[in-house]
C-alpha positions, 0 to 999 in steps of 0.5 A: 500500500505505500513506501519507504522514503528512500532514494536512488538519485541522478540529482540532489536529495533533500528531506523537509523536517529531518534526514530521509530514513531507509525504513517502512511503517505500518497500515495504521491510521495517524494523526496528523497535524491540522496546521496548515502553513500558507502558500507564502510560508518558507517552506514553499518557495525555498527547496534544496537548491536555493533559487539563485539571486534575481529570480523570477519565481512561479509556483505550482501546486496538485490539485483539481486542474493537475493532468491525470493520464489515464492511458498510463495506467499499469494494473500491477506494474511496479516498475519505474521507466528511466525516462518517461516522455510527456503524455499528450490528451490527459484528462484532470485528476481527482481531488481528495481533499473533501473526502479526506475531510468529510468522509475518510483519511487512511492517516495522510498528512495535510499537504501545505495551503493550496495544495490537495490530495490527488488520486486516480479514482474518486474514492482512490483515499479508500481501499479501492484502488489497484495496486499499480502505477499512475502519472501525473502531469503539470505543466509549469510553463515556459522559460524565455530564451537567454534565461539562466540558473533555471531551478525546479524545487518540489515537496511530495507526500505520497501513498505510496512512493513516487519518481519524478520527471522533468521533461522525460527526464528522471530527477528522482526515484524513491524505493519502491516497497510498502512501509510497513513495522515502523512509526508512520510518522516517516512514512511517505504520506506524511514525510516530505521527499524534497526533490530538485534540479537545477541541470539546464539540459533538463529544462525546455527555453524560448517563446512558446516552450513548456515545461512538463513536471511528471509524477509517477505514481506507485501503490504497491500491495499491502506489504509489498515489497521487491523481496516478496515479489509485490504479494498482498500479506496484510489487511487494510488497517482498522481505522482511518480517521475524520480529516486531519487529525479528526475522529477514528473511522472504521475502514470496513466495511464502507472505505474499502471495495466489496466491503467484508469482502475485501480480498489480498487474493489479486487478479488482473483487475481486482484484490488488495485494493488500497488507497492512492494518492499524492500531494504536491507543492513547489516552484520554478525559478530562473534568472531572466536574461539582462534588459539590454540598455545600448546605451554607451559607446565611445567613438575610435577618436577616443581610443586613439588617445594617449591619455584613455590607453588607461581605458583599454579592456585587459589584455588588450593594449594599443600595441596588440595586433590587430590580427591577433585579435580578429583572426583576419589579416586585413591591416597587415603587420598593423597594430590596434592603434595604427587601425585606429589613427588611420583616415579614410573611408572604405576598409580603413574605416571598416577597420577603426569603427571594428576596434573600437567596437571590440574595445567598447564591448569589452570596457562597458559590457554587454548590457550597456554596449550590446555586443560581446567582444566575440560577437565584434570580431563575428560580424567583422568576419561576415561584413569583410567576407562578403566584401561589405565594408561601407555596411559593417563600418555603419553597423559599428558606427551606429553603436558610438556615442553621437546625438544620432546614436542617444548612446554616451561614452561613460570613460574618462 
């Protein structure tokens, strides 16, 4: 029926109020607390990774609108795929949180404010559901392009054990077995498993990309377990109780299929029905690519000055080679300086507008010039191949201070 919080981790692991214990727990109903923090408390938006300075942080939690994939189903199937891609036409899932209230709680702890229980069925916080496999889907929307330091963090309590995916990809896994012959108090239903990835290979960027989150599902037999083959070795526990924390409820015969009828004998669709379900909360953070500003520019008149040789980005001095610095020999033998002093139009002032461009975007930066020193010697290569001298000295040009231009040179 549920699991041993454990991990098997490509990722890193962290465990809310205390360290995640290789042990299982028994089918007995508890007592949970019936505080619940709000959806502002630390706890929600501050994971194993701590999201990085200047995040734009968006929140997701399970509940009603979470996608339920039905066509993943897998009746007694306890395997965890290495991937898991996401699945196209689900429906929503089913949301537990009033039965938990009003009618049973098989011992879940209550998952943070605006967060619900989440099952496959209606009634799957009963003992009526399959043991088996379910997935789960949220889409957490999209990451603009540029976008760095991308962090999913994600709290889940669970009946049983779950793996999560990002993107097919696979973050964590728990170990898959019944908790059974230990306080359920770390059982998965009512301690947190903390997952998080921070691998920008993991996360889908740019206009119109999604980011799908997968949980999946297992509800493993009562006292199930790897060693025993997944066998159905106990009943359903005595008592379930009214809410979180509310009075003792009788699971036979109304919370559990065929009422006294219940059966450990499982066949291809029925026996060892238990309750299912999961509850999640947690965030998607990343760091927006700079607000370009191009803004500043200063003019090869400046460079060529003596007294603002002091200005000149590290390494680069006046004496450096322009070859040496754009790879094309177009000013032979010539140093920066020469390029720069030299008058006239055509490839000359191709040349004195390109070193001044690749000075300026290595003193003012990106933000405030536009371009990467690499990006100058890039479209330097493009316009001199292709012969476009007049052009690329105006695309240079065009990035200097003037009234023209509305950009200033900032340095002494």
């Amino acid at each position: 029926m549920r699991g041993i919080p454990s991990k098997s981790s490509a990722l890193s692991l962290a465990v809310a109020a205390g360290a995640l214990a290789l042990a299982a727990c028994s089918d007995t109903a508890t007592s949970p607390s019936s505080a619940r923090p709000s959806i502002g408390a630390p706890a929600f938006i501050v994971g194993p990774t701590t999201n990085h300075a200047g995040s734009t942080v968006s929140h997701f939690v399970s509940n009603a609108t979470t996608q339920y994939c039905s066509s993943a189903d897998a009746i007694h199937s306890y395997t965890v795929p290495a991937t898991l891609a996401p699945i196209a036409s689900c429906g929503t899932a089913f949301d537990l949180e009033n039965n938990l209230l009003t009618s049973y709680n098989p011992g879940w702890s209550q998952p943070l404010d605006g967060a619900d229980w989440i099952g496959p069925n209606a009634l799957s916080n009963e003992y009526r559901t399959n043991p088996g496999s379910y997935v789960f889907q949220t889409q957490l929307g999209s990451i603009p392009t540029g976008a760095t330091f991308p962090t999913l963090n994600d709290t889940i309590v669970s009946d049983n054990a779950i793996a999560v995916f990002l993107n097919g990809f696979r973050v964590e896994t728990q170990v898959i077995t019944d908790c059974v012959g230990v306080p359920s108090s770390t059982c998965n239903w009512n301690q947190a498993f903390v997952i998080s990835d921070n691998n920008p290979a993991h996360f889908n960027t740019g206009p119109g990309s999604t980011n799908t989150l997968t949980t999946f599902l297992v509800d493993t037999p009562n006292g199930g377990t790897p060693t025993n083959s997944y066998a159905c070795v106990t009943n359903p526990q005595a008592n379930g109780t009214l809410g979180f924390g509310g009075a003792a409820v009788a699971t036979s015969p109304s919370h559990q299929a065929n009422g006294t009828a219940w059966t450990k004998t499982m066949t291809a669709t029925t026996g060892c029905e238990n309750p299912a379900g999961v509850a999640f909360w947690g965030s998607l953070a990343y760091v927006p690519a700079p607000v370009l500003l191009n803004d500043q520019g200063c003019s090869p008149g400046y460079w060529k000055q003596s007294q603002h040789f002091d200005s000149y980005p590290s390494p680069t001095l006046p004496t450096t080679t322009f070859q040496s610095v754009f790879g094309i020999n177009a000013f032979p033998g010539q140093t920066l300086l020469q390029v720069l002093s030299t008058g006239g139009g055509g490839l000359t002032a191709f040349g004195r507008h390109a070193v001044a461009a690749y000075l300026n975007a290595g003193a003012l930066g990106t933000i405030h010039y536009g371009l990467t020193q690499a990006q100058v010697i890039s479209n330097f290569a493009t316009f001199y191949n292709a012969g476009q001298y007049a052009a690329g000295s105006s695309f240079f040009e065009s990035r200097e201070d003037g009234d023209e231009s509305g950009r200033s040179c900032p340095l002494n």
